[in-house]
C-alpha positions as CSV (number, residue, x, y, z in Angstrom):
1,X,15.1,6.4,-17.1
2,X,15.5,3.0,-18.9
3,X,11.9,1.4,-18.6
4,X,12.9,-1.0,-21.0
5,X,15.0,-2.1,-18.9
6,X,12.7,-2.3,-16.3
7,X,10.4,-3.9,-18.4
8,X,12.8,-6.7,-18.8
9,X,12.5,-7.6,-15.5
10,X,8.8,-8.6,-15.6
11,X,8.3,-11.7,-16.6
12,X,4.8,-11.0,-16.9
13,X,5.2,-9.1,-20.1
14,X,5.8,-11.9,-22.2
15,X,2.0,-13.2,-22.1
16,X,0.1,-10.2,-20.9
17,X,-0.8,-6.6,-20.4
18,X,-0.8,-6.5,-16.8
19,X,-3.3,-3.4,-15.2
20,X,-3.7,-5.0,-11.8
21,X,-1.4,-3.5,-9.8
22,X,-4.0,-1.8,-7.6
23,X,-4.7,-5.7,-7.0
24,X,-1.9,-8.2,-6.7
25,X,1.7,-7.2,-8.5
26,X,4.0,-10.0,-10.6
27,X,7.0,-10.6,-9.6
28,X,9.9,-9.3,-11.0
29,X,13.1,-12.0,-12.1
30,X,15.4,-10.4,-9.5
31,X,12.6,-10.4,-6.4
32,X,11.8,-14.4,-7.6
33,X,15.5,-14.7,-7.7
34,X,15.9,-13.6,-3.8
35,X,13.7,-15.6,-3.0
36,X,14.3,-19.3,-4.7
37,X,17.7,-18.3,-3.1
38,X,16.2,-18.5,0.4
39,X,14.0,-21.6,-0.2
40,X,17.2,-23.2,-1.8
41,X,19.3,-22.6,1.0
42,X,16.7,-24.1,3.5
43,X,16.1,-26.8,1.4
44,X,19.6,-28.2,1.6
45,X,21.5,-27.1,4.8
46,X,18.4,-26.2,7.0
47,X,18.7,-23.3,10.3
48,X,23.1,-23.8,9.4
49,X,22.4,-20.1,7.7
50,X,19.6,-18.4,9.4
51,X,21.6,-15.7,10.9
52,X,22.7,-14.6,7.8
53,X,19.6,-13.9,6.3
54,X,18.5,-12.7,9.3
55,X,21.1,-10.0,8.5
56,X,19.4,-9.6,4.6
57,X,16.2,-9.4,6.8
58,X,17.6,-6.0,8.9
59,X,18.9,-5.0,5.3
60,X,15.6,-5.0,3.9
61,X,14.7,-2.6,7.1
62,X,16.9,-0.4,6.4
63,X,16.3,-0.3,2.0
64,X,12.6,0.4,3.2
65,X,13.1,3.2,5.9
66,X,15.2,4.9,2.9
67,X,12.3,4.3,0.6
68,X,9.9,6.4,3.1
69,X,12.2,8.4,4.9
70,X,11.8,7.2,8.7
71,X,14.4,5.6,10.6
72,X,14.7,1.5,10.7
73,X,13.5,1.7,14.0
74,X,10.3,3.3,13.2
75,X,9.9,0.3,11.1
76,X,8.2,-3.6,11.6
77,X,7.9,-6.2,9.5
78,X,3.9,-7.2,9.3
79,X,2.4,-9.9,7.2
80,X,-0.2,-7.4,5.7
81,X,-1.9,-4.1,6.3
82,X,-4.9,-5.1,8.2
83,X,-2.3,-6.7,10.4
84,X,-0.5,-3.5,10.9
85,X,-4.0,-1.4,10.9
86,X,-5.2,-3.8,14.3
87,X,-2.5,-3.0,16.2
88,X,-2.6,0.4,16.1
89,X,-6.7,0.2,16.6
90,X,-6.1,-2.5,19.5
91,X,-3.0,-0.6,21.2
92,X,-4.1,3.1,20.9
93,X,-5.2,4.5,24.0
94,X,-9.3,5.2,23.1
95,X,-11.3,5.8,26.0
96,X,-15.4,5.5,26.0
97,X,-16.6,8.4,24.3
98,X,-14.1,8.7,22.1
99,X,-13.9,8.3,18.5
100,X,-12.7,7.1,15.3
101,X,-12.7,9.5,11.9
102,X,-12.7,8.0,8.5
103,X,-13.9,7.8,5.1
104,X,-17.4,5.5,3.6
105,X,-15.3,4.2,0.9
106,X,-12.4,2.7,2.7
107,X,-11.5,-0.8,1.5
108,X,-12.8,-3.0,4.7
109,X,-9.6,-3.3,6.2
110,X,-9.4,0.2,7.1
111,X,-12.9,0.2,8.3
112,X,-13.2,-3.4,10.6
113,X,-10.5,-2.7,12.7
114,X,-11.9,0.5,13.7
115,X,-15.6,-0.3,14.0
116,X,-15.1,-3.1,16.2
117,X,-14.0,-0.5,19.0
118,X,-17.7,-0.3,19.2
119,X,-17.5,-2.0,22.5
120,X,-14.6,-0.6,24.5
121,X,-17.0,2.4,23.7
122,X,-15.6,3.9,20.6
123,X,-17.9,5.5,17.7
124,X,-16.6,5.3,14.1
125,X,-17.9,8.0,12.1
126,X,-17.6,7.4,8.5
127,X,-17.4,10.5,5.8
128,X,-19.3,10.7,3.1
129,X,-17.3,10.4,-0.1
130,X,-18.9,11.3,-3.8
131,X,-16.9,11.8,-7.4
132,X,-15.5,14.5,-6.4
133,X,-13.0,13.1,-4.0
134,X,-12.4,13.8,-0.1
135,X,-14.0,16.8,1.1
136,X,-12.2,18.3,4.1
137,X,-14.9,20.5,4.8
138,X,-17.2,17.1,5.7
139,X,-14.1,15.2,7.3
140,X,-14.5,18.4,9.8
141,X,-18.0,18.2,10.4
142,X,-17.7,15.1,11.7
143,X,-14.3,15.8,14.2
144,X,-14.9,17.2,18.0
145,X,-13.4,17.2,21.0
146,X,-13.2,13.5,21.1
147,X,-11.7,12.1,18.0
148,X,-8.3,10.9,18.9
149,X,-7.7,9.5,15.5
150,X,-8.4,10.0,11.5
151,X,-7.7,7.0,9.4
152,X,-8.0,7.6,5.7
153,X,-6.3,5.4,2.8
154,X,-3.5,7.3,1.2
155,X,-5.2,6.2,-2.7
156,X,-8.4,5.0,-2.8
157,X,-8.7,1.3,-4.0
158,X,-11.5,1.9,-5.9
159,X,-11.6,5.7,-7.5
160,X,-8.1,6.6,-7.5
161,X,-8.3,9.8,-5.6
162,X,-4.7,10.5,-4.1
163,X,-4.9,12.4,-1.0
164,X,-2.7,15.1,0.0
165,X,-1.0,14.2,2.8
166,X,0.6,16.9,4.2
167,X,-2.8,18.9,4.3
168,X,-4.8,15.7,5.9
169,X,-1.4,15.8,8.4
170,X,-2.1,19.1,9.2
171,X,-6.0,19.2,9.2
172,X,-5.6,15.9,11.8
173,X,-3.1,17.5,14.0
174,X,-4.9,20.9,14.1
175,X,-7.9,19.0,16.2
176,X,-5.3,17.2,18.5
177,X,-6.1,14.0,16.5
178,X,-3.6,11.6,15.4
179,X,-3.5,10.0,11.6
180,X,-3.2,7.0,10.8
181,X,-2.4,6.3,6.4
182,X,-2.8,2.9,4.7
183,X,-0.5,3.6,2.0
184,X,-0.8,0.4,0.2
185,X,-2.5,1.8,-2.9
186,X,0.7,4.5,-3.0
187,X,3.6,3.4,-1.4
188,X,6.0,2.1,-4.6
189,X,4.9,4.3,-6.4
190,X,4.6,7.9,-5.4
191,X,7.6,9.4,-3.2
192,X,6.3,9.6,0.6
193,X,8.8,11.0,3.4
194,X,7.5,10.4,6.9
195,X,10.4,12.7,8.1
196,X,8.7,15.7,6.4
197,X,5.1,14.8,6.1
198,X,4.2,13.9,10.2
199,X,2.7,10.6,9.4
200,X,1.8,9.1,12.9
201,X,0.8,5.8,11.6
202,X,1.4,4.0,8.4
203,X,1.2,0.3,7.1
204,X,1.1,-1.3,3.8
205,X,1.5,-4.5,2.5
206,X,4.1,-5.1,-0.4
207,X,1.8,-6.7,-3.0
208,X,0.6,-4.0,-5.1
209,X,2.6,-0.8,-6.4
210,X,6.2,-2.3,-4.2
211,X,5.9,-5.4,-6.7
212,X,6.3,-7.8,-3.8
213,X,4.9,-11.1,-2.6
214,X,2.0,-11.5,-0.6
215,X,2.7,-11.6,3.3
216,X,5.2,-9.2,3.5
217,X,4.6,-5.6,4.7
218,X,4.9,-2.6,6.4
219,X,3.6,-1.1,9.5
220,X,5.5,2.7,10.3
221,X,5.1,3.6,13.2
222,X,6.6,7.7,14.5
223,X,9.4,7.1,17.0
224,X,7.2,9.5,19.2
225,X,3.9,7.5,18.8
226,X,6.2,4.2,19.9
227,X,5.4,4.4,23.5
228,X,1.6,5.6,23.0
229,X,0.1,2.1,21.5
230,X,-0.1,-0.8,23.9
231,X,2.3,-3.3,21.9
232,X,-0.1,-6.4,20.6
233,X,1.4,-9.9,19.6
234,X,4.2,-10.2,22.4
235,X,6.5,-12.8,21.5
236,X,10.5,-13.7,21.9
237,X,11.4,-11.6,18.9
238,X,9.7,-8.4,21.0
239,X,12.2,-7.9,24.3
240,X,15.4,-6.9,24.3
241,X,16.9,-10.3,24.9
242,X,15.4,-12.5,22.1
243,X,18.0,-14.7,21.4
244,X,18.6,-15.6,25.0
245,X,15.3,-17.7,25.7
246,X,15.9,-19.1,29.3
247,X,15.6,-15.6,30.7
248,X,12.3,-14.5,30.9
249,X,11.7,-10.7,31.6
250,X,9.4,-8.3,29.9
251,X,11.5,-6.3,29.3
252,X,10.4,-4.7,25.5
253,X,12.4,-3.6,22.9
254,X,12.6,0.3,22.1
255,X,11.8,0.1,18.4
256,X,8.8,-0.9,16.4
257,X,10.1,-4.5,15.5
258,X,8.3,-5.1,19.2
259,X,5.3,-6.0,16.9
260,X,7.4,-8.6,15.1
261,X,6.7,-11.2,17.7
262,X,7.6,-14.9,16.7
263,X,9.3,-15.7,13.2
264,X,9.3,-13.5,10.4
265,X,8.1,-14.4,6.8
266,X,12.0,-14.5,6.1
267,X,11.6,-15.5,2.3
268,X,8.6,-12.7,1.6
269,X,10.5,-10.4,3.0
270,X,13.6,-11.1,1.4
271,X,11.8,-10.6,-1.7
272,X,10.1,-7.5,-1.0
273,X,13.5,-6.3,-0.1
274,X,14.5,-7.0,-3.5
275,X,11.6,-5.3,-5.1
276,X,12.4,-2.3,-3.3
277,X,15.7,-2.5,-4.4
278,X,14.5,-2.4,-8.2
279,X,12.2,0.5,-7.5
280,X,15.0,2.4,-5.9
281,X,17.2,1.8,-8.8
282,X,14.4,3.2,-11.2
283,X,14.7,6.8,-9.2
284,X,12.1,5.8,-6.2
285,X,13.2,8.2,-3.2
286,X,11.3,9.9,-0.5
287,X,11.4,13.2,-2.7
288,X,11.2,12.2,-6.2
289,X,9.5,9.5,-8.6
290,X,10.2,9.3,-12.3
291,X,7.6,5.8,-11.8
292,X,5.2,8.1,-10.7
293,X,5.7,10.4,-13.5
294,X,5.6,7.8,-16.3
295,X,2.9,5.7,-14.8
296,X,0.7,9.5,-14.3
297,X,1.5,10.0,-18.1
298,X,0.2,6.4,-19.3
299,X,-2.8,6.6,-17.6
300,X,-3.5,9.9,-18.7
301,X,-3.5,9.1,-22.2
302,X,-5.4,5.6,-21.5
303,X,-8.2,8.5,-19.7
304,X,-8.6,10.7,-22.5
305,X,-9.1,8.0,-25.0
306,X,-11.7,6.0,-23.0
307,X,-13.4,9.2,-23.2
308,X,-12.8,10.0,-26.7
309,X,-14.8,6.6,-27.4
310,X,-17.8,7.1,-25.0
311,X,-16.4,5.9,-21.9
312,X,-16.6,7.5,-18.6
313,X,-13.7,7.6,-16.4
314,X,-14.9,8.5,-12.9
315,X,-11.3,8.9,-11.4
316,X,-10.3,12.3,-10.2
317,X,-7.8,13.5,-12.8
318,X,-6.8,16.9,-11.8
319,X,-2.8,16.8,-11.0
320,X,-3.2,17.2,-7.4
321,X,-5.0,13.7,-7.2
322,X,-4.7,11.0,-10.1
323,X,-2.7,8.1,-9.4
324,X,-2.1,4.9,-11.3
325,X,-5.7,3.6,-10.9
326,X,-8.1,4.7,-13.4
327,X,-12.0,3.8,-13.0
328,X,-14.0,3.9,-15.1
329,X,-17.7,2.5,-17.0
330,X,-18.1,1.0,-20.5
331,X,-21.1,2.1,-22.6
332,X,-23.6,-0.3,-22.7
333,X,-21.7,-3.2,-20.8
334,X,-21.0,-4.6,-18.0
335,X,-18.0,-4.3,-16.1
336,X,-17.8,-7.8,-15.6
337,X,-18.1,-9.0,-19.2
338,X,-15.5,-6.2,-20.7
339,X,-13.1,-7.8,-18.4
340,X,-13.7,-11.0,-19.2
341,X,-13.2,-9.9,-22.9
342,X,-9.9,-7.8,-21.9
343,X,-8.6,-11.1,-19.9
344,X,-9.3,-12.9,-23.4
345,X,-7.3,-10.6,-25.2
346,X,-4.4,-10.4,-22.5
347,X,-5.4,-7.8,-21.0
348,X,-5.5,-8.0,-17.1
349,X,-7.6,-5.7,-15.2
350,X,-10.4,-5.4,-12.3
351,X,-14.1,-4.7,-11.6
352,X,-14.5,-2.7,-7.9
353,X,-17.4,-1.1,-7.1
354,X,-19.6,-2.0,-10.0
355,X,-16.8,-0.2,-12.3
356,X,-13.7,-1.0,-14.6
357,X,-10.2,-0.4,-13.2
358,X,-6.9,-0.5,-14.3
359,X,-3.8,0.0,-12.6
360,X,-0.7,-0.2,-14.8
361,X,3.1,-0.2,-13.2
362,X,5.9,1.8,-14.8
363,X,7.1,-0.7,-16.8
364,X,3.6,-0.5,-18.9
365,X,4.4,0.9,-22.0
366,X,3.3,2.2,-25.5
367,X,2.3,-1.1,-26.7
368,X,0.4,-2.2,-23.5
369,X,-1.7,1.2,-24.5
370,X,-2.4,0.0,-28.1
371,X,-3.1,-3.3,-26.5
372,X,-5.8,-2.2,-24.0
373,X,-7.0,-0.1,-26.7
374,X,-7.6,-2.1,-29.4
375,X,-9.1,-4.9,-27.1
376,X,-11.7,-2.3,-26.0
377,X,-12.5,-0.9,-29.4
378,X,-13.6,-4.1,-30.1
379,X,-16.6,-3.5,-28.2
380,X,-17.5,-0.1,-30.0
381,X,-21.2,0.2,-30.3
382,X,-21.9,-3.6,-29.1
């Protein structure tokens, strides 16, 4: 796989080692490209093309149904995860008394949305989640008779640990629960296919591992499940009829783009159709990832030399569960001052959790190690 070719398109590389995936990705040339296309177009002949990008729009569709292996009408455009997680937690059919599986450390948005079924009577019971990772065994001590629904993050944001998700699949279905993924900490990176693995739920946005902008997402939604959630956010774009706006009917469409109620985000998603474009060309399929396998390799060797020097990486690093995000503490310092130091030396990374992270993309290469590296042994036995 040519990542110096991929490497080329990030602009980013010419001023900095960039670990921040897990946060907000930089652009690469051809996704900035699609897009000041778009802008330019609008700038100078207005609505005269919309229908054509509107065609590039259902393109995009189908490049990211490919990417996951659902069908483009499984598939809505959403202007970012917690988007996506509300309407499944506002349009599935809970009841009082029934409730709501997940896990302590979720990021927030995948634990609002849920807790604030509170009052149509719906507990959230959230697991209890140490080093070790995600314990099934305690995810089924807190499942009865009445949870319709286990939401758990695909990657955790702040440790790293990489579900399996054809075991959670199977553990959620076993208890007549659906599962709902936010993938956004996975999705352009590892290979996912919804066809095999039976997802029922799935959103993320495309501003982290897909190397899109911000505002332009995903929600996935299994052509079974369609008629299940209560669809949220009607608009023209949601019936059958859109273009023909005189005639009023509620009558709504079949497919998941129901939930795409007024105007897209036409330029975001333009760009994130590029990005995924770039990823696919780099070997990114529903059944394989060379990314994956060069980004698991980089951050293994950036693992065993923070330990090496007295670090302590707290990420799960057995095969079954790394992924690009590496946590981890700094003797004698903290968090917040070694990434100041880093962001001094060009190095760009995060603090979650009262830890370091760093989240490097494919493109990341042998010098962005040495980089990293050297900036941190600066701080040997400071």
């Amino acid at each position: 796989m040519d990542m110096a070719g991929f490497r080329r398109q990030m602009p980013v590389t010419r001023r900095w080692t960039y670990l921040d995936h897990a946060a907000v990705s930089p652009l690469p040339a051809p996704t900035r490209a699609a897009m000041d296309a778009m802008l330019a177009d609008f700038s100078e002949q207005g609505d005269v093309g919309w229908s054509g990008w509107a065609e590039r729009v259902e393109a995009v569709r189908r490049s990211a149904a490919a990417l996951i292996g659902s069908t483009p009408e499984e598939l809505a455009f959403v202007p970012n995860t917690t988007m996506g997680i509300s309407f499944v937690a506002e349009g599935f059919p809970f009841r009082a008394g029934d409730n709501v599986v997940t896990l302590a450390n979720e990021f927030p948005s995948n634990a609002y949305p849920w807790m604030h079924l509170a009052d149509r009577g719906v507990e959230t019971r959230r697991v209890p989640v140490d080093e070790t990772g995600v314990d099934l065994g305690k995810v089924s001590e807190l499942c009865d008779g009445r949870t319709r629904l286990i939401a758990v993050s695909w990657v955790g944001y702040a440790t790293g640990f990489r579900i399996d998700l054809d075991r959670m699949a199977a553990f959620a279905h076993e208890r007549g629960a659906r599962l709902f993924v936010d993938a956004i900490q996975g999705l352009g990176l590892f290979p996912i296919d919804v066809s095999r693995t039976p997802i029922d739920y799935l959103a993320a946005d495309g501003h982290k591992w897909m190397l899109g902008p911000e505002g332009a997402g995903l929600l996935y939604v299994r052509r079974e499940r369609l008629d299940e959630l209560r669809p949220l956010g009607l608009g023209w774009h949601s019936v059958v009829h859109s273009h023909d706006f005189s005639r009023i009917e509620l009558n709504i469409r079949p497919d998941a783009a129901r939930y795409e109620g007024g105007t897209w985000n036409m330029v975001g998603i333009l760009g994130l159709g590029a990005s995924l474009d770039l990823l696919a060309s780099f070997g990114l399929s529903p059944d394989r990832s060379p990314l994956a396998d060069t980004v698991l390799a980089w951050t293994d060797r950036a693992s065993a030399w923070i330990g090496e020097r007295g670090g302590v990486v707290l990420s799960d690093r057995r095969p079954a569960h790394r992924s690009g995000i590496v946590s981890f503490q700094w003797p004698g310092e903290r968090p917040e001052a070694v990434r100041k130091m880093l962001l001094e030396a060009g190095v760009v990374s995060s603090c979650r959790g009262g830890r370091l992270r760093i989240s490097p993309h494919a493109y990341c290469d042998d010098d962005d190690l040495a980089r990293f590296a050297g900036a941190l042994g600066n701080r040997e036995g400071t």
